[in-house]
PDB file of N, CA, C and O in Angstrom:
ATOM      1  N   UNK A   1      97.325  73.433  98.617  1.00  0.00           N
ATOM      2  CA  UNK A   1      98.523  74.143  98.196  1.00  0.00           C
ATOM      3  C   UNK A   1      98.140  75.339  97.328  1.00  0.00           C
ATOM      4  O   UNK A   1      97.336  75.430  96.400  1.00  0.00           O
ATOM      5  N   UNK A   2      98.711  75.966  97.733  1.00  0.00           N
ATOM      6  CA  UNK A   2      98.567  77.748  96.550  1.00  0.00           C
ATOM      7  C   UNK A   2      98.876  78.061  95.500  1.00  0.00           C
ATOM      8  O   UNK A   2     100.019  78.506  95.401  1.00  0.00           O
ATOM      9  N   UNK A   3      98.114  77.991  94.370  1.00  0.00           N
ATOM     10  CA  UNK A   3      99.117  78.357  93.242  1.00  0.00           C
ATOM     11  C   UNK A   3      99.755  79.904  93.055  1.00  0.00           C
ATOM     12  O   UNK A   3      99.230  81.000  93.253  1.00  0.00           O
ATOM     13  N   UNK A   4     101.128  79.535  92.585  1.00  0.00           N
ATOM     14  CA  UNK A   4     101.228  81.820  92.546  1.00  0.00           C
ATOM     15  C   UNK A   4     100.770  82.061  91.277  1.00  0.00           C
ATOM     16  O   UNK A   4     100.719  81.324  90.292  1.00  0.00           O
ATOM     17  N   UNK A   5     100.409  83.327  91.464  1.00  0.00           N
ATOM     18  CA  UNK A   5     100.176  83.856  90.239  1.00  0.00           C
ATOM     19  C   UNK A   5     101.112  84.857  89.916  1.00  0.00           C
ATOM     20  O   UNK A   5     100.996  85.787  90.715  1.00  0.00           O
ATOM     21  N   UNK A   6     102.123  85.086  88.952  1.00  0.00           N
ATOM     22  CA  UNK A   6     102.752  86.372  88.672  1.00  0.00           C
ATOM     23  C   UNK A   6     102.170  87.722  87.924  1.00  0.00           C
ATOM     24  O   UNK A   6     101.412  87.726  86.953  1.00  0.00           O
ATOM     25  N   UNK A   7     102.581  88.593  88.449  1.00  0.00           N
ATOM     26  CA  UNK A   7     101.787  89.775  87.735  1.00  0.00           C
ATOM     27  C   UNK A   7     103.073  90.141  87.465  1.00  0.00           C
ATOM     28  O   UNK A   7     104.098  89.866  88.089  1.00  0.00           O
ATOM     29  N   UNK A   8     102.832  91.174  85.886  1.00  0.00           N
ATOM     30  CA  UNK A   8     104.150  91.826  85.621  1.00  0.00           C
ATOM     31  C   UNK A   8     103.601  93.518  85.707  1.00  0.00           C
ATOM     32  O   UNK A   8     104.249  94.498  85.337  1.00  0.00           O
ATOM     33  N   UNK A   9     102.579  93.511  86.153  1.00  0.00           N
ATOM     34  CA  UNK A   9     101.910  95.511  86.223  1.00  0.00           C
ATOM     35  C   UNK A   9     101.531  95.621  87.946  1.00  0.00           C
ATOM     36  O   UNK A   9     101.273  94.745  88.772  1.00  0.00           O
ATOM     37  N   UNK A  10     101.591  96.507  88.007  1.00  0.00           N
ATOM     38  CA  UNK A  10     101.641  96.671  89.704  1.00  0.00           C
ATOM     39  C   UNK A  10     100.156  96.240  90.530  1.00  0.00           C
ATOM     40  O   UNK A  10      99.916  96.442  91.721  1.00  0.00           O
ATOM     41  N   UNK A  11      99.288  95.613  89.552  1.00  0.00           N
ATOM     42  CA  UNK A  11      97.989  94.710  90.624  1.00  0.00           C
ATOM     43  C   UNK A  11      97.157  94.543  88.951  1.00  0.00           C
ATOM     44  O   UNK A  11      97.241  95.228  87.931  1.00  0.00           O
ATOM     45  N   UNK A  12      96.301  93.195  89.318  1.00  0.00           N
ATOM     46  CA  UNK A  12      95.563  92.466  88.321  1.00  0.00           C
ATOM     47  C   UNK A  12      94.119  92.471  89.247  1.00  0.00           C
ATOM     48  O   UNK A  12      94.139  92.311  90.467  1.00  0.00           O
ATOM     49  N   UNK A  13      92.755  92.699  88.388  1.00  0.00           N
ATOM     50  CA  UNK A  13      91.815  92.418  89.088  1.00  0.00           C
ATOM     51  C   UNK A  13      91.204  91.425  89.692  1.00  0.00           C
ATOM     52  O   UNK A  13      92.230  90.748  89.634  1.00  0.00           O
ATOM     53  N   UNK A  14      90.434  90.694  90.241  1.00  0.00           N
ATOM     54  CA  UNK A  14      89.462  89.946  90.566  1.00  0.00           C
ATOM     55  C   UNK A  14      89.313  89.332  89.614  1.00  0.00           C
ATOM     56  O   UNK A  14      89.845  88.248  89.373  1.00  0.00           O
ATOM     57  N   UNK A  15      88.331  90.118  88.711  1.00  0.00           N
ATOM     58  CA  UNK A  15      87.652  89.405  86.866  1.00  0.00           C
ATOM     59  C   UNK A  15      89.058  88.642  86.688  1.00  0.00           C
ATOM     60  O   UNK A  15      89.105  87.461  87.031  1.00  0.00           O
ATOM     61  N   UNK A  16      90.308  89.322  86.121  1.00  0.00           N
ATOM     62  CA  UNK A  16      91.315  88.827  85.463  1.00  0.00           C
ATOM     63  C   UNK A  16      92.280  87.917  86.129  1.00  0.00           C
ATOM     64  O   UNK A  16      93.373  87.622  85.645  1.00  0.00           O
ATOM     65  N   UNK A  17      91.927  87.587  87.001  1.00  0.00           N
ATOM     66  CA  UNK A  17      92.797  86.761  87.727  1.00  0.00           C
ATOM     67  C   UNK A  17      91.712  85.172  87.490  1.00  0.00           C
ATOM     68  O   UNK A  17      92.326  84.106  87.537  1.00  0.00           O
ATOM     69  N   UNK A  18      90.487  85.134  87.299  1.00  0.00           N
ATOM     70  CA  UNK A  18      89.198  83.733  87.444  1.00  0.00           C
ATOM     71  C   UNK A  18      89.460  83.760  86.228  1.00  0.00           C
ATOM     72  O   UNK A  18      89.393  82.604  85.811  1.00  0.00           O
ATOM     73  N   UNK A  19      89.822  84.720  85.131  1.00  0.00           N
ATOM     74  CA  UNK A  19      89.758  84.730  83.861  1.00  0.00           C
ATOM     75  C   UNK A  19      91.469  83.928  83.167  1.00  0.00           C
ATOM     76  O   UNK A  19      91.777  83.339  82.131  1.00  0.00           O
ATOM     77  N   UNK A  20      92.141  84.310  84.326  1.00  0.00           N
ATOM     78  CA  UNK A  20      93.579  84.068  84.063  1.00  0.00           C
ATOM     79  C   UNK A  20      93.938  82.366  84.382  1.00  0.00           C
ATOM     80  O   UNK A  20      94.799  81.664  83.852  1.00  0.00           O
ATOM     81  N   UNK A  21      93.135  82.082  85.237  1.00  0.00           N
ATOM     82  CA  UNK A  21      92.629  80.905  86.120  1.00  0.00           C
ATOM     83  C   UNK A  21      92.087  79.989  85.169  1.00  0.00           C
ATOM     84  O   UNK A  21      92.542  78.866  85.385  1.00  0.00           O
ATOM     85  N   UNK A  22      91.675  80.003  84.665  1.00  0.00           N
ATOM     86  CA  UNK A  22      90.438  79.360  83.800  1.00  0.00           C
ATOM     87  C   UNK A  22      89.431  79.058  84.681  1.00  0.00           C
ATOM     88  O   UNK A  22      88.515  78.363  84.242  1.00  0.00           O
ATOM     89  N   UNK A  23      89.394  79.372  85.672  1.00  0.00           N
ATOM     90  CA  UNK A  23      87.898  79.196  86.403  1.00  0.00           C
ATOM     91  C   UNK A  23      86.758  80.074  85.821  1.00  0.00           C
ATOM     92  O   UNK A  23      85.729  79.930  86.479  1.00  0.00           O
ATOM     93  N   UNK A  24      86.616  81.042  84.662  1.00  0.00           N
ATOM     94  CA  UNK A  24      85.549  81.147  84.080  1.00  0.00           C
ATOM     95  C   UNK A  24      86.269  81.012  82.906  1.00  0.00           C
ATOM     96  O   UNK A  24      87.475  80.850  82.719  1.00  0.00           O
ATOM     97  N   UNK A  25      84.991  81.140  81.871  1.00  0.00           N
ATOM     98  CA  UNK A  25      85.812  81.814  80.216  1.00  0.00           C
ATOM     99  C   UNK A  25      86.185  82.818  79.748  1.00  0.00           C
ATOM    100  O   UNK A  25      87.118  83.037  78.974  1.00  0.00           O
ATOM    101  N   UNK A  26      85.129  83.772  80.417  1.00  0.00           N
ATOM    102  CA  UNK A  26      85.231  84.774  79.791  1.00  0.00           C
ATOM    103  C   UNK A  26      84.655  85.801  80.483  1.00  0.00           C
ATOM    104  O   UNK A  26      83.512  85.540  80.858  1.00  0.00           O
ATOM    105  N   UNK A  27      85.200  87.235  80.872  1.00  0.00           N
ATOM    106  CA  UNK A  27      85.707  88.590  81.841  1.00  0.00           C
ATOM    107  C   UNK A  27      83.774  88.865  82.230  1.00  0.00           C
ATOM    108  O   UNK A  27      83.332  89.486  83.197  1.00  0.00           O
ATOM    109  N   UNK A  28      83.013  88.222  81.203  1.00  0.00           N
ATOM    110  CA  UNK A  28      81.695  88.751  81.392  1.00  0.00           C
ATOM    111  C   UNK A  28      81.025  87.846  82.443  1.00  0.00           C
ATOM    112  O   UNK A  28      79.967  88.263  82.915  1.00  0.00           O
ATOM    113  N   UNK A  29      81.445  86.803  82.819  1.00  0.00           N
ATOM    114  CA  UNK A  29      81.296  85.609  83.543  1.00  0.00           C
ATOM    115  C   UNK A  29      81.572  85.912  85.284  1.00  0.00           C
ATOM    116  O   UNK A  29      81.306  85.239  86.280  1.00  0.00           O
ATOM    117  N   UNK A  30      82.231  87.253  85.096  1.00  0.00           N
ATOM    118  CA  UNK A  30      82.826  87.545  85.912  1.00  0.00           C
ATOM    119  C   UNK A  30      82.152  87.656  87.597  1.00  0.00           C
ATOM    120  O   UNK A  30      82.456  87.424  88.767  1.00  0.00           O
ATOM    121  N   UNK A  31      80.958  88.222  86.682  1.00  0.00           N
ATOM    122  CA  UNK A  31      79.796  89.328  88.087  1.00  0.00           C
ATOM    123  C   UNK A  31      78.745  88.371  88.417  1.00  0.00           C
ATOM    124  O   UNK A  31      78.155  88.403  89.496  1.00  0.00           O
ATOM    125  N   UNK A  32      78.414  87.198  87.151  1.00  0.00           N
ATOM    126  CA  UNK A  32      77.870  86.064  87.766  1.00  0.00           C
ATOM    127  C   UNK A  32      78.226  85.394  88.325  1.00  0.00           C
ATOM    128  O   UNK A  32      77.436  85.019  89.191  1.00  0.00           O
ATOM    129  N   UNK A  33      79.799  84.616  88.324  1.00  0.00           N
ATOM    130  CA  UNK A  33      80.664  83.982  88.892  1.00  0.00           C
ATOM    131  C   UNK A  33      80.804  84.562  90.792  1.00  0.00           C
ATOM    132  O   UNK A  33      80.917  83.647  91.608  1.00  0.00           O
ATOM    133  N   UNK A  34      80.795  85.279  91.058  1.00  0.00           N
ATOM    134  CA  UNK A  34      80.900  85.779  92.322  1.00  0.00           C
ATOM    135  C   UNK A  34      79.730  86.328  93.346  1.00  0.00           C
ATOM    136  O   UNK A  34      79.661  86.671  94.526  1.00  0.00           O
ATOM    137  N   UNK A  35      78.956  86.225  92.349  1.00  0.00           N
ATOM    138  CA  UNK A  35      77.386  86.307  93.003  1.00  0.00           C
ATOM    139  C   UNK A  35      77.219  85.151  93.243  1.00  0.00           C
ATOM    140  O   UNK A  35      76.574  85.165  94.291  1.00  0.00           O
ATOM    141  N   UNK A  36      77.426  83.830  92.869  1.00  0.00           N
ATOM    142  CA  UNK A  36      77.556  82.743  92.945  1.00  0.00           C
ATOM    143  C   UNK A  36      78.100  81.936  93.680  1.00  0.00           C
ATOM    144  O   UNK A  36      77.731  80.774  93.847  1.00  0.00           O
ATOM    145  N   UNK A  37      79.189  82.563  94.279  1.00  0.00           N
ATOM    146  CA  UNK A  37      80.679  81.580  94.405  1.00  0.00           C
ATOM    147  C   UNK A  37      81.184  82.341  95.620  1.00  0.00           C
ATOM    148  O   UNK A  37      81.317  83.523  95.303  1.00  0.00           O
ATOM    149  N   UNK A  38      81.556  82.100  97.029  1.00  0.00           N
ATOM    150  CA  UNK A  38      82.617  82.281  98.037  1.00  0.00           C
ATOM    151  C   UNK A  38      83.597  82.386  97.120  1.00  0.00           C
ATOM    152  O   UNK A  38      83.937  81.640  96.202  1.00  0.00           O
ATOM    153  N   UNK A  39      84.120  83.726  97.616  1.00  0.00           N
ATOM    154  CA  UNK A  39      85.825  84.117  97.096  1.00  0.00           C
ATOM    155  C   UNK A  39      85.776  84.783  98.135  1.00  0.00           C
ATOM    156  O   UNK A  39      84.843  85.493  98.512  1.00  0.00           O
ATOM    157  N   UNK A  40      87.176  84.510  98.853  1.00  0.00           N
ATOM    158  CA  UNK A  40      87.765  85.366 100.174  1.00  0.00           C
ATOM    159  C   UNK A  40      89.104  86.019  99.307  1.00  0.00           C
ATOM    160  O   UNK A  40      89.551  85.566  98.253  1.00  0.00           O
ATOM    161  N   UNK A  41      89.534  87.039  99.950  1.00  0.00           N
ATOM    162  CA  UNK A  41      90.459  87.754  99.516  1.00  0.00           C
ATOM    163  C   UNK A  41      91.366  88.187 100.962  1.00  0.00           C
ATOM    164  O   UNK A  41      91.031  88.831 101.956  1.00  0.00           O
ATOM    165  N   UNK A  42      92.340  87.682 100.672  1.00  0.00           N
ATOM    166  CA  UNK A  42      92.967  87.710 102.114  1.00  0.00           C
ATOM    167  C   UNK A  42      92.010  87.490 103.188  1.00  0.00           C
ATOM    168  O   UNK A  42      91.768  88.481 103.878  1.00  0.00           O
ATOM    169  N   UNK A  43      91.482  86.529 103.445  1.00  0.00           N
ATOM    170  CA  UNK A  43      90.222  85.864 104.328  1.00  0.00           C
ATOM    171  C   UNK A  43      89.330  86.618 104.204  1.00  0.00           C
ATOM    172  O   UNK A  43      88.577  86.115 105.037  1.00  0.00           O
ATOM    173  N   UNK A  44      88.723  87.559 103.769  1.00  0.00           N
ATOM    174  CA  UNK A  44      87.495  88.429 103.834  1.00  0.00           C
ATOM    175  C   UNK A  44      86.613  88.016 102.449  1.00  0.00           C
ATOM    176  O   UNK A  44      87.121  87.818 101.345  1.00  0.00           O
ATOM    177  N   UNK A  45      85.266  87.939 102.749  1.00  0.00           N
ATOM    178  CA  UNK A  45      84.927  87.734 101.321  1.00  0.00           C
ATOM    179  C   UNK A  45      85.124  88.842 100.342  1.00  0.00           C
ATOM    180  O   UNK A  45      85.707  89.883 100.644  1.00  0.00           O
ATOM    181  N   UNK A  46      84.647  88.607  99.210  1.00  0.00           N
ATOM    182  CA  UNK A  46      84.469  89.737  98.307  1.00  0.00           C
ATOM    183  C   UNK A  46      84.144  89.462  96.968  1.00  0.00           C
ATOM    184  O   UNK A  46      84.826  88.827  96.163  1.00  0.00           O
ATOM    185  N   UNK A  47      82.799  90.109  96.751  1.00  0.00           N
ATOM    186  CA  UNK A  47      82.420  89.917  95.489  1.00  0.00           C
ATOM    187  C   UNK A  47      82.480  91.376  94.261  1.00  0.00           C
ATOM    188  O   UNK A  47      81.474  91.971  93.875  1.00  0.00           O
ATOM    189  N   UNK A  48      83.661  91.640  93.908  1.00  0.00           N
ATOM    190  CA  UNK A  48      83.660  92.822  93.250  1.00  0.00           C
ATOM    191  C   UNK A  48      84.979  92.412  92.043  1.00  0.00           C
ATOM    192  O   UNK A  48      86.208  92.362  92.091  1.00  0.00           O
ATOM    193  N   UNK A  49      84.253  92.247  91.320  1.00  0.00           N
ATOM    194  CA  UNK A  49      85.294  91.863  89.817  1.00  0.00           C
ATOM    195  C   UNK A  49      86.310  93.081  89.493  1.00  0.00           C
ATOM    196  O   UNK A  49      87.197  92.878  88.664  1.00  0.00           O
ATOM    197  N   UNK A  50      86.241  93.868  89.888  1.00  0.00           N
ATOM    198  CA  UNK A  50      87.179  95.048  89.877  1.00  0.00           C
ATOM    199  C   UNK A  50      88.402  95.089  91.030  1.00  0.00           C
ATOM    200  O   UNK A  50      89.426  95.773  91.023  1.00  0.00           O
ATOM    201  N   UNK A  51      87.976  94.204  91.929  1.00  0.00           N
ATOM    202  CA  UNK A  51      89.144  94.310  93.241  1.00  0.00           C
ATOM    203  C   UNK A  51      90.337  94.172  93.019  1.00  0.00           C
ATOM    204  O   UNK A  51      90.604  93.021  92.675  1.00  0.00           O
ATOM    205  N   UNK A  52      91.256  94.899  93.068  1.00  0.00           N
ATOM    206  CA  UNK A  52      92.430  94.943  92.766  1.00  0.00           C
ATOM    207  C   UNK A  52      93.004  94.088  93.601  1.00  0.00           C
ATOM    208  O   UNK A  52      92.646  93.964  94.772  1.00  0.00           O
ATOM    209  N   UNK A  53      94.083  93.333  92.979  1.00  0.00           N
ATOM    210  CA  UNK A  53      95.069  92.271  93.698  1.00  0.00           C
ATOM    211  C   UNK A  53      96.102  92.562  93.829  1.00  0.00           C
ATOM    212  O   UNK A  53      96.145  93.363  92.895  1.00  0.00           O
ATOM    213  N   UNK A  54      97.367  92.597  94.370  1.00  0.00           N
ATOM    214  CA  UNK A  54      98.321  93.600  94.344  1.00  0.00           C
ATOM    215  C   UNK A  54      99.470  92.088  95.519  1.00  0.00           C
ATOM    216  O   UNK A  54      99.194  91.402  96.503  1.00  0.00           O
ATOM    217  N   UNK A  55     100.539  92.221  94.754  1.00  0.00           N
ATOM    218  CA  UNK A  55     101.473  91.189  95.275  1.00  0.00           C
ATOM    219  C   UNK A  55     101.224  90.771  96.825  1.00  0.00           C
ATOM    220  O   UNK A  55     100.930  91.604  97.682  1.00  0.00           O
ATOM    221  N   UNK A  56     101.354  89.587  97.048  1.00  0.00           N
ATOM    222  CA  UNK A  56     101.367  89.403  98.431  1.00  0.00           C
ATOM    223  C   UNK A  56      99.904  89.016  98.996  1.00  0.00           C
ATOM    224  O   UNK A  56      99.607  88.673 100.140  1.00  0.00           O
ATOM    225  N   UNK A  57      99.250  89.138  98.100  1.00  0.00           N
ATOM    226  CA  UNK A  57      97.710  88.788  98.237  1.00  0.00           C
ATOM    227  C   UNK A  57      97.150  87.323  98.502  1.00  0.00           C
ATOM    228  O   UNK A  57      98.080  86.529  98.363  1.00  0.00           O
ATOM    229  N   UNK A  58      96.073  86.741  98.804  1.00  0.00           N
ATOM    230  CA  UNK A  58      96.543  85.540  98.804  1.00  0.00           C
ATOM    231  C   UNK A  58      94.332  85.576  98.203  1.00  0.00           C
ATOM    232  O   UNK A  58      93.526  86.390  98.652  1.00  0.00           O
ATOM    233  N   UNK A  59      94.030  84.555  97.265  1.00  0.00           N
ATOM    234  CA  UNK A  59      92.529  84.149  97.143  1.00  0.00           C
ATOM    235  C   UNK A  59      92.386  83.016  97.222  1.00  0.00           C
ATOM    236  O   UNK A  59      93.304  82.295  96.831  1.00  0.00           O
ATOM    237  N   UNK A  60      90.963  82.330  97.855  1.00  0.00           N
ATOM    238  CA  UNK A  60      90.700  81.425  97.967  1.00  0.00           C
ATOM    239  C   UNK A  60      88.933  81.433  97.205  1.00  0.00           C
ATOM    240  O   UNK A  60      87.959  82.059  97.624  1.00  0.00           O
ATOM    241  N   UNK A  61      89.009  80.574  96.075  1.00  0.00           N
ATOM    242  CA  UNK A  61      87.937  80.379  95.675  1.00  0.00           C
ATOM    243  C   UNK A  61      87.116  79.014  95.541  1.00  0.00           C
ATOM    244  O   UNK A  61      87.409  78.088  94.784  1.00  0.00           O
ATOM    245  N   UNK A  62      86.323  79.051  96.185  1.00  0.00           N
ATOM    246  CA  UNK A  62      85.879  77.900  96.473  1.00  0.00           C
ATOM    247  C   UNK A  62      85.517  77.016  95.219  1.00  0.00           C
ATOM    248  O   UNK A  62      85.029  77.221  94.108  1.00  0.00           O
ATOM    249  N   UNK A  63      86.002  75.904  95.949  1.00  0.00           N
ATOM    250  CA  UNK A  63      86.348  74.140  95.013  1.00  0.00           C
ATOM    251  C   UNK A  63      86.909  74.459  94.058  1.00  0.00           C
ATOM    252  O   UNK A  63      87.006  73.542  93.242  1.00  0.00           O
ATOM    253  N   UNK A  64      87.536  75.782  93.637  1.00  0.00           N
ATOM    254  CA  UNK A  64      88.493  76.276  92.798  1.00  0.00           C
ATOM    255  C   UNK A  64      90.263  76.435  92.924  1.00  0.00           C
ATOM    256  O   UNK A  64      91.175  76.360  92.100  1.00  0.00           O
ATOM    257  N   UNK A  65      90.197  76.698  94.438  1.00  0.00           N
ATOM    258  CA  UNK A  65      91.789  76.341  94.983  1.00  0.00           C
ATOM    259  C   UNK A  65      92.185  77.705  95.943  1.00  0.00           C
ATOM    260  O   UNK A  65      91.491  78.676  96.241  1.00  0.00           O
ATOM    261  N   UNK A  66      93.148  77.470  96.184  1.00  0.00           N
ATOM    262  CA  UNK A  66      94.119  79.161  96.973  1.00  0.00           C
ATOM    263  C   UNK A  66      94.792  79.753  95.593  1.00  0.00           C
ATOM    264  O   UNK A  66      94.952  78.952  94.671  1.00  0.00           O
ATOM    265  N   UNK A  67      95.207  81.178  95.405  1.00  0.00           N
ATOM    266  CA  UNK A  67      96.281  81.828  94.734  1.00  0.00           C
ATOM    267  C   UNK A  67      96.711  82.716  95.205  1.00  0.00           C
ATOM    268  O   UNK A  67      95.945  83.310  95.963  1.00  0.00           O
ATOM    269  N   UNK A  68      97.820  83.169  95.071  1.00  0.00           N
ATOM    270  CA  UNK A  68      99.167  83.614  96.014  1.00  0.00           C
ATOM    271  C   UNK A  68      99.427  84.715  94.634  1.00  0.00           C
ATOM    272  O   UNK A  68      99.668  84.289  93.504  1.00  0.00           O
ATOM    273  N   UNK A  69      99.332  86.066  94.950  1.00  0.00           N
ATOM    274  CA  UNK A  69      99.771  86.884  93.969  1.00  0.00           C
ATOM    275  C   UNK A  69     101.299  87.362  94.369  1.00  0.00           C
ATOM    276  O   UNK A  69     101.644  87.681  95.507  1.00  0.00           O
ATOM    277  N   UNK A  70     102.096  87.348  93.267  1.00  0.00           N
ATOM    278  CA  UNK A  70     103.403  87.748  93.122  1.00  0.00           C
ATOM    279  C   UNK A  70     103.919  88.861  91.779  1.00  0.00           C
ATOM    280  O   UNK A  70     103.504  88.844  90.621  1.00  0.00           O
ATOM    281  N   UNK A  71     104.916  89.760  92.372  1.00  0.00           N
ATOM    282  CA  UNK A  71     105.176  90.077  91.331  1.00  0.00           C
ATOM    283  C   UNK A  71     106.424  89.746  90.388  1.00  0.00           C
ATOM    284  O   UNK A  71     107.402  89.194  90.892  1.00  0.00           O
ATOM    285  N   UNK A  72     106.412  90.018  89.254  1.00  0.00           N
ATOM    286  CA  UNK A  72     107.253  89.287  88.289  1.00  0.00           C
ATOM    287  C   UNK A  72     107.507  90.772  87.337  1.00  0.00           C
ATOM    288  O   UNK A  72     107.559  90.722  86.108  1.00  0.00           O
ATOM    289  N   UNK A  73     107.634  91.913  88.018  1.00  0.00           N
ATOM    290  CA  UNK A  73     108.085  93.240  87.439  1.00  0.00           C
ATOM    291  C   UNK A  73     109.393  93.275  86.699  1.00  0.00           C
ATOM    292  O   UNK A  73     110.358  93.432  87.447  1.00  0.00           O
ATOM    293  N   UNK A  74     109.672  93.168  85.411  1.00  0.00           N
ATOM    294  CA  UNK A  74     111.013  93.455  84.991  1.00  0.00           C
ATOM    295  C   UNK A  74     111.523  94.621  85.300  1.00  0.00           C
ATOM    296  O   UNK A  74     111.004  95.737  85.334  1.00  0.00           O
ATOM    297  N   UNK A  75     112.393  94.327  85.482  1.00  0.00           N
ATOM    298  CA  UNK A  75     113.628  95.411  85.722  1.00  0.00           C
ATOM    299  C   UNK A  75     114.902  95.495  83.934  1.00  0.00           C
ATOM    300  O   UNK A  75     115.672  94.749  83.330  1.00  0.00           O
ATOM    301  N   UNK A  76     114.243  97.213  83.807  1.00  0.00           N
ATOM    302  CA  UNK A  76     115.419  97.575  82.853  1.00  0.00           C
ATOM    303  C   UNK A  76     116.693  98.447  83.313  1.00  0.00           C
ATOM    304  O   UNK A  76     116.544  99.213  84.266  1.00  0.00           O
ATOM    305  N   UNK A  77     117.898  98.358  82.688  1.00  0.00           N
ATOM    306  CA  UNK A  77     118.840  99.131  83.106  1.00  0.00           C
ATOM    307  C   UNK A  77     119.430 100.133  81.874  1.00  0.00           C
ATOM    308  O   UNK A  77     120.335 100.934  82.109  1.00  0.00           O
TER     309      UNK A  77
END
């Protein structure tokens, strides 16, 4: 099952999403973590802690789970 993730800015990275995850500790963990580790990004791999995620996205990190990016943009009037 997928967890969502909400973003409230128009895309969250790679780093900040494993970081958001608790699948690492900490943003520096980031570039080892994926040298390391299968992460598909919308089925493709990708190892770049900078990859922008942007609603509608979907990651799968291995023995770590699926996440489903969404946005959660407030709206002011």
């Amino acid at each position: 099952m997928k967890q969502s993730i909400d973003i409230k800015t128009p895309y969250m990275t790679l780093g900040q999403l494993l970081k958001e995850t608790a699948i690492i500790g900490s943003g520096g963990q980031a570039k080892w973590f994926l040298k390391e580790t299968t992460v598909l990004v919308n089925g493709e791999p990708d190892d770049r802690r900078g990859r922008k995620l942007y609603p509608g996205d979907t990651i799968e990190v291995e023995d770590n789970g699926s996440f489903f990016i969404r946005s959660n943009q407030e709206t002011t009037d």
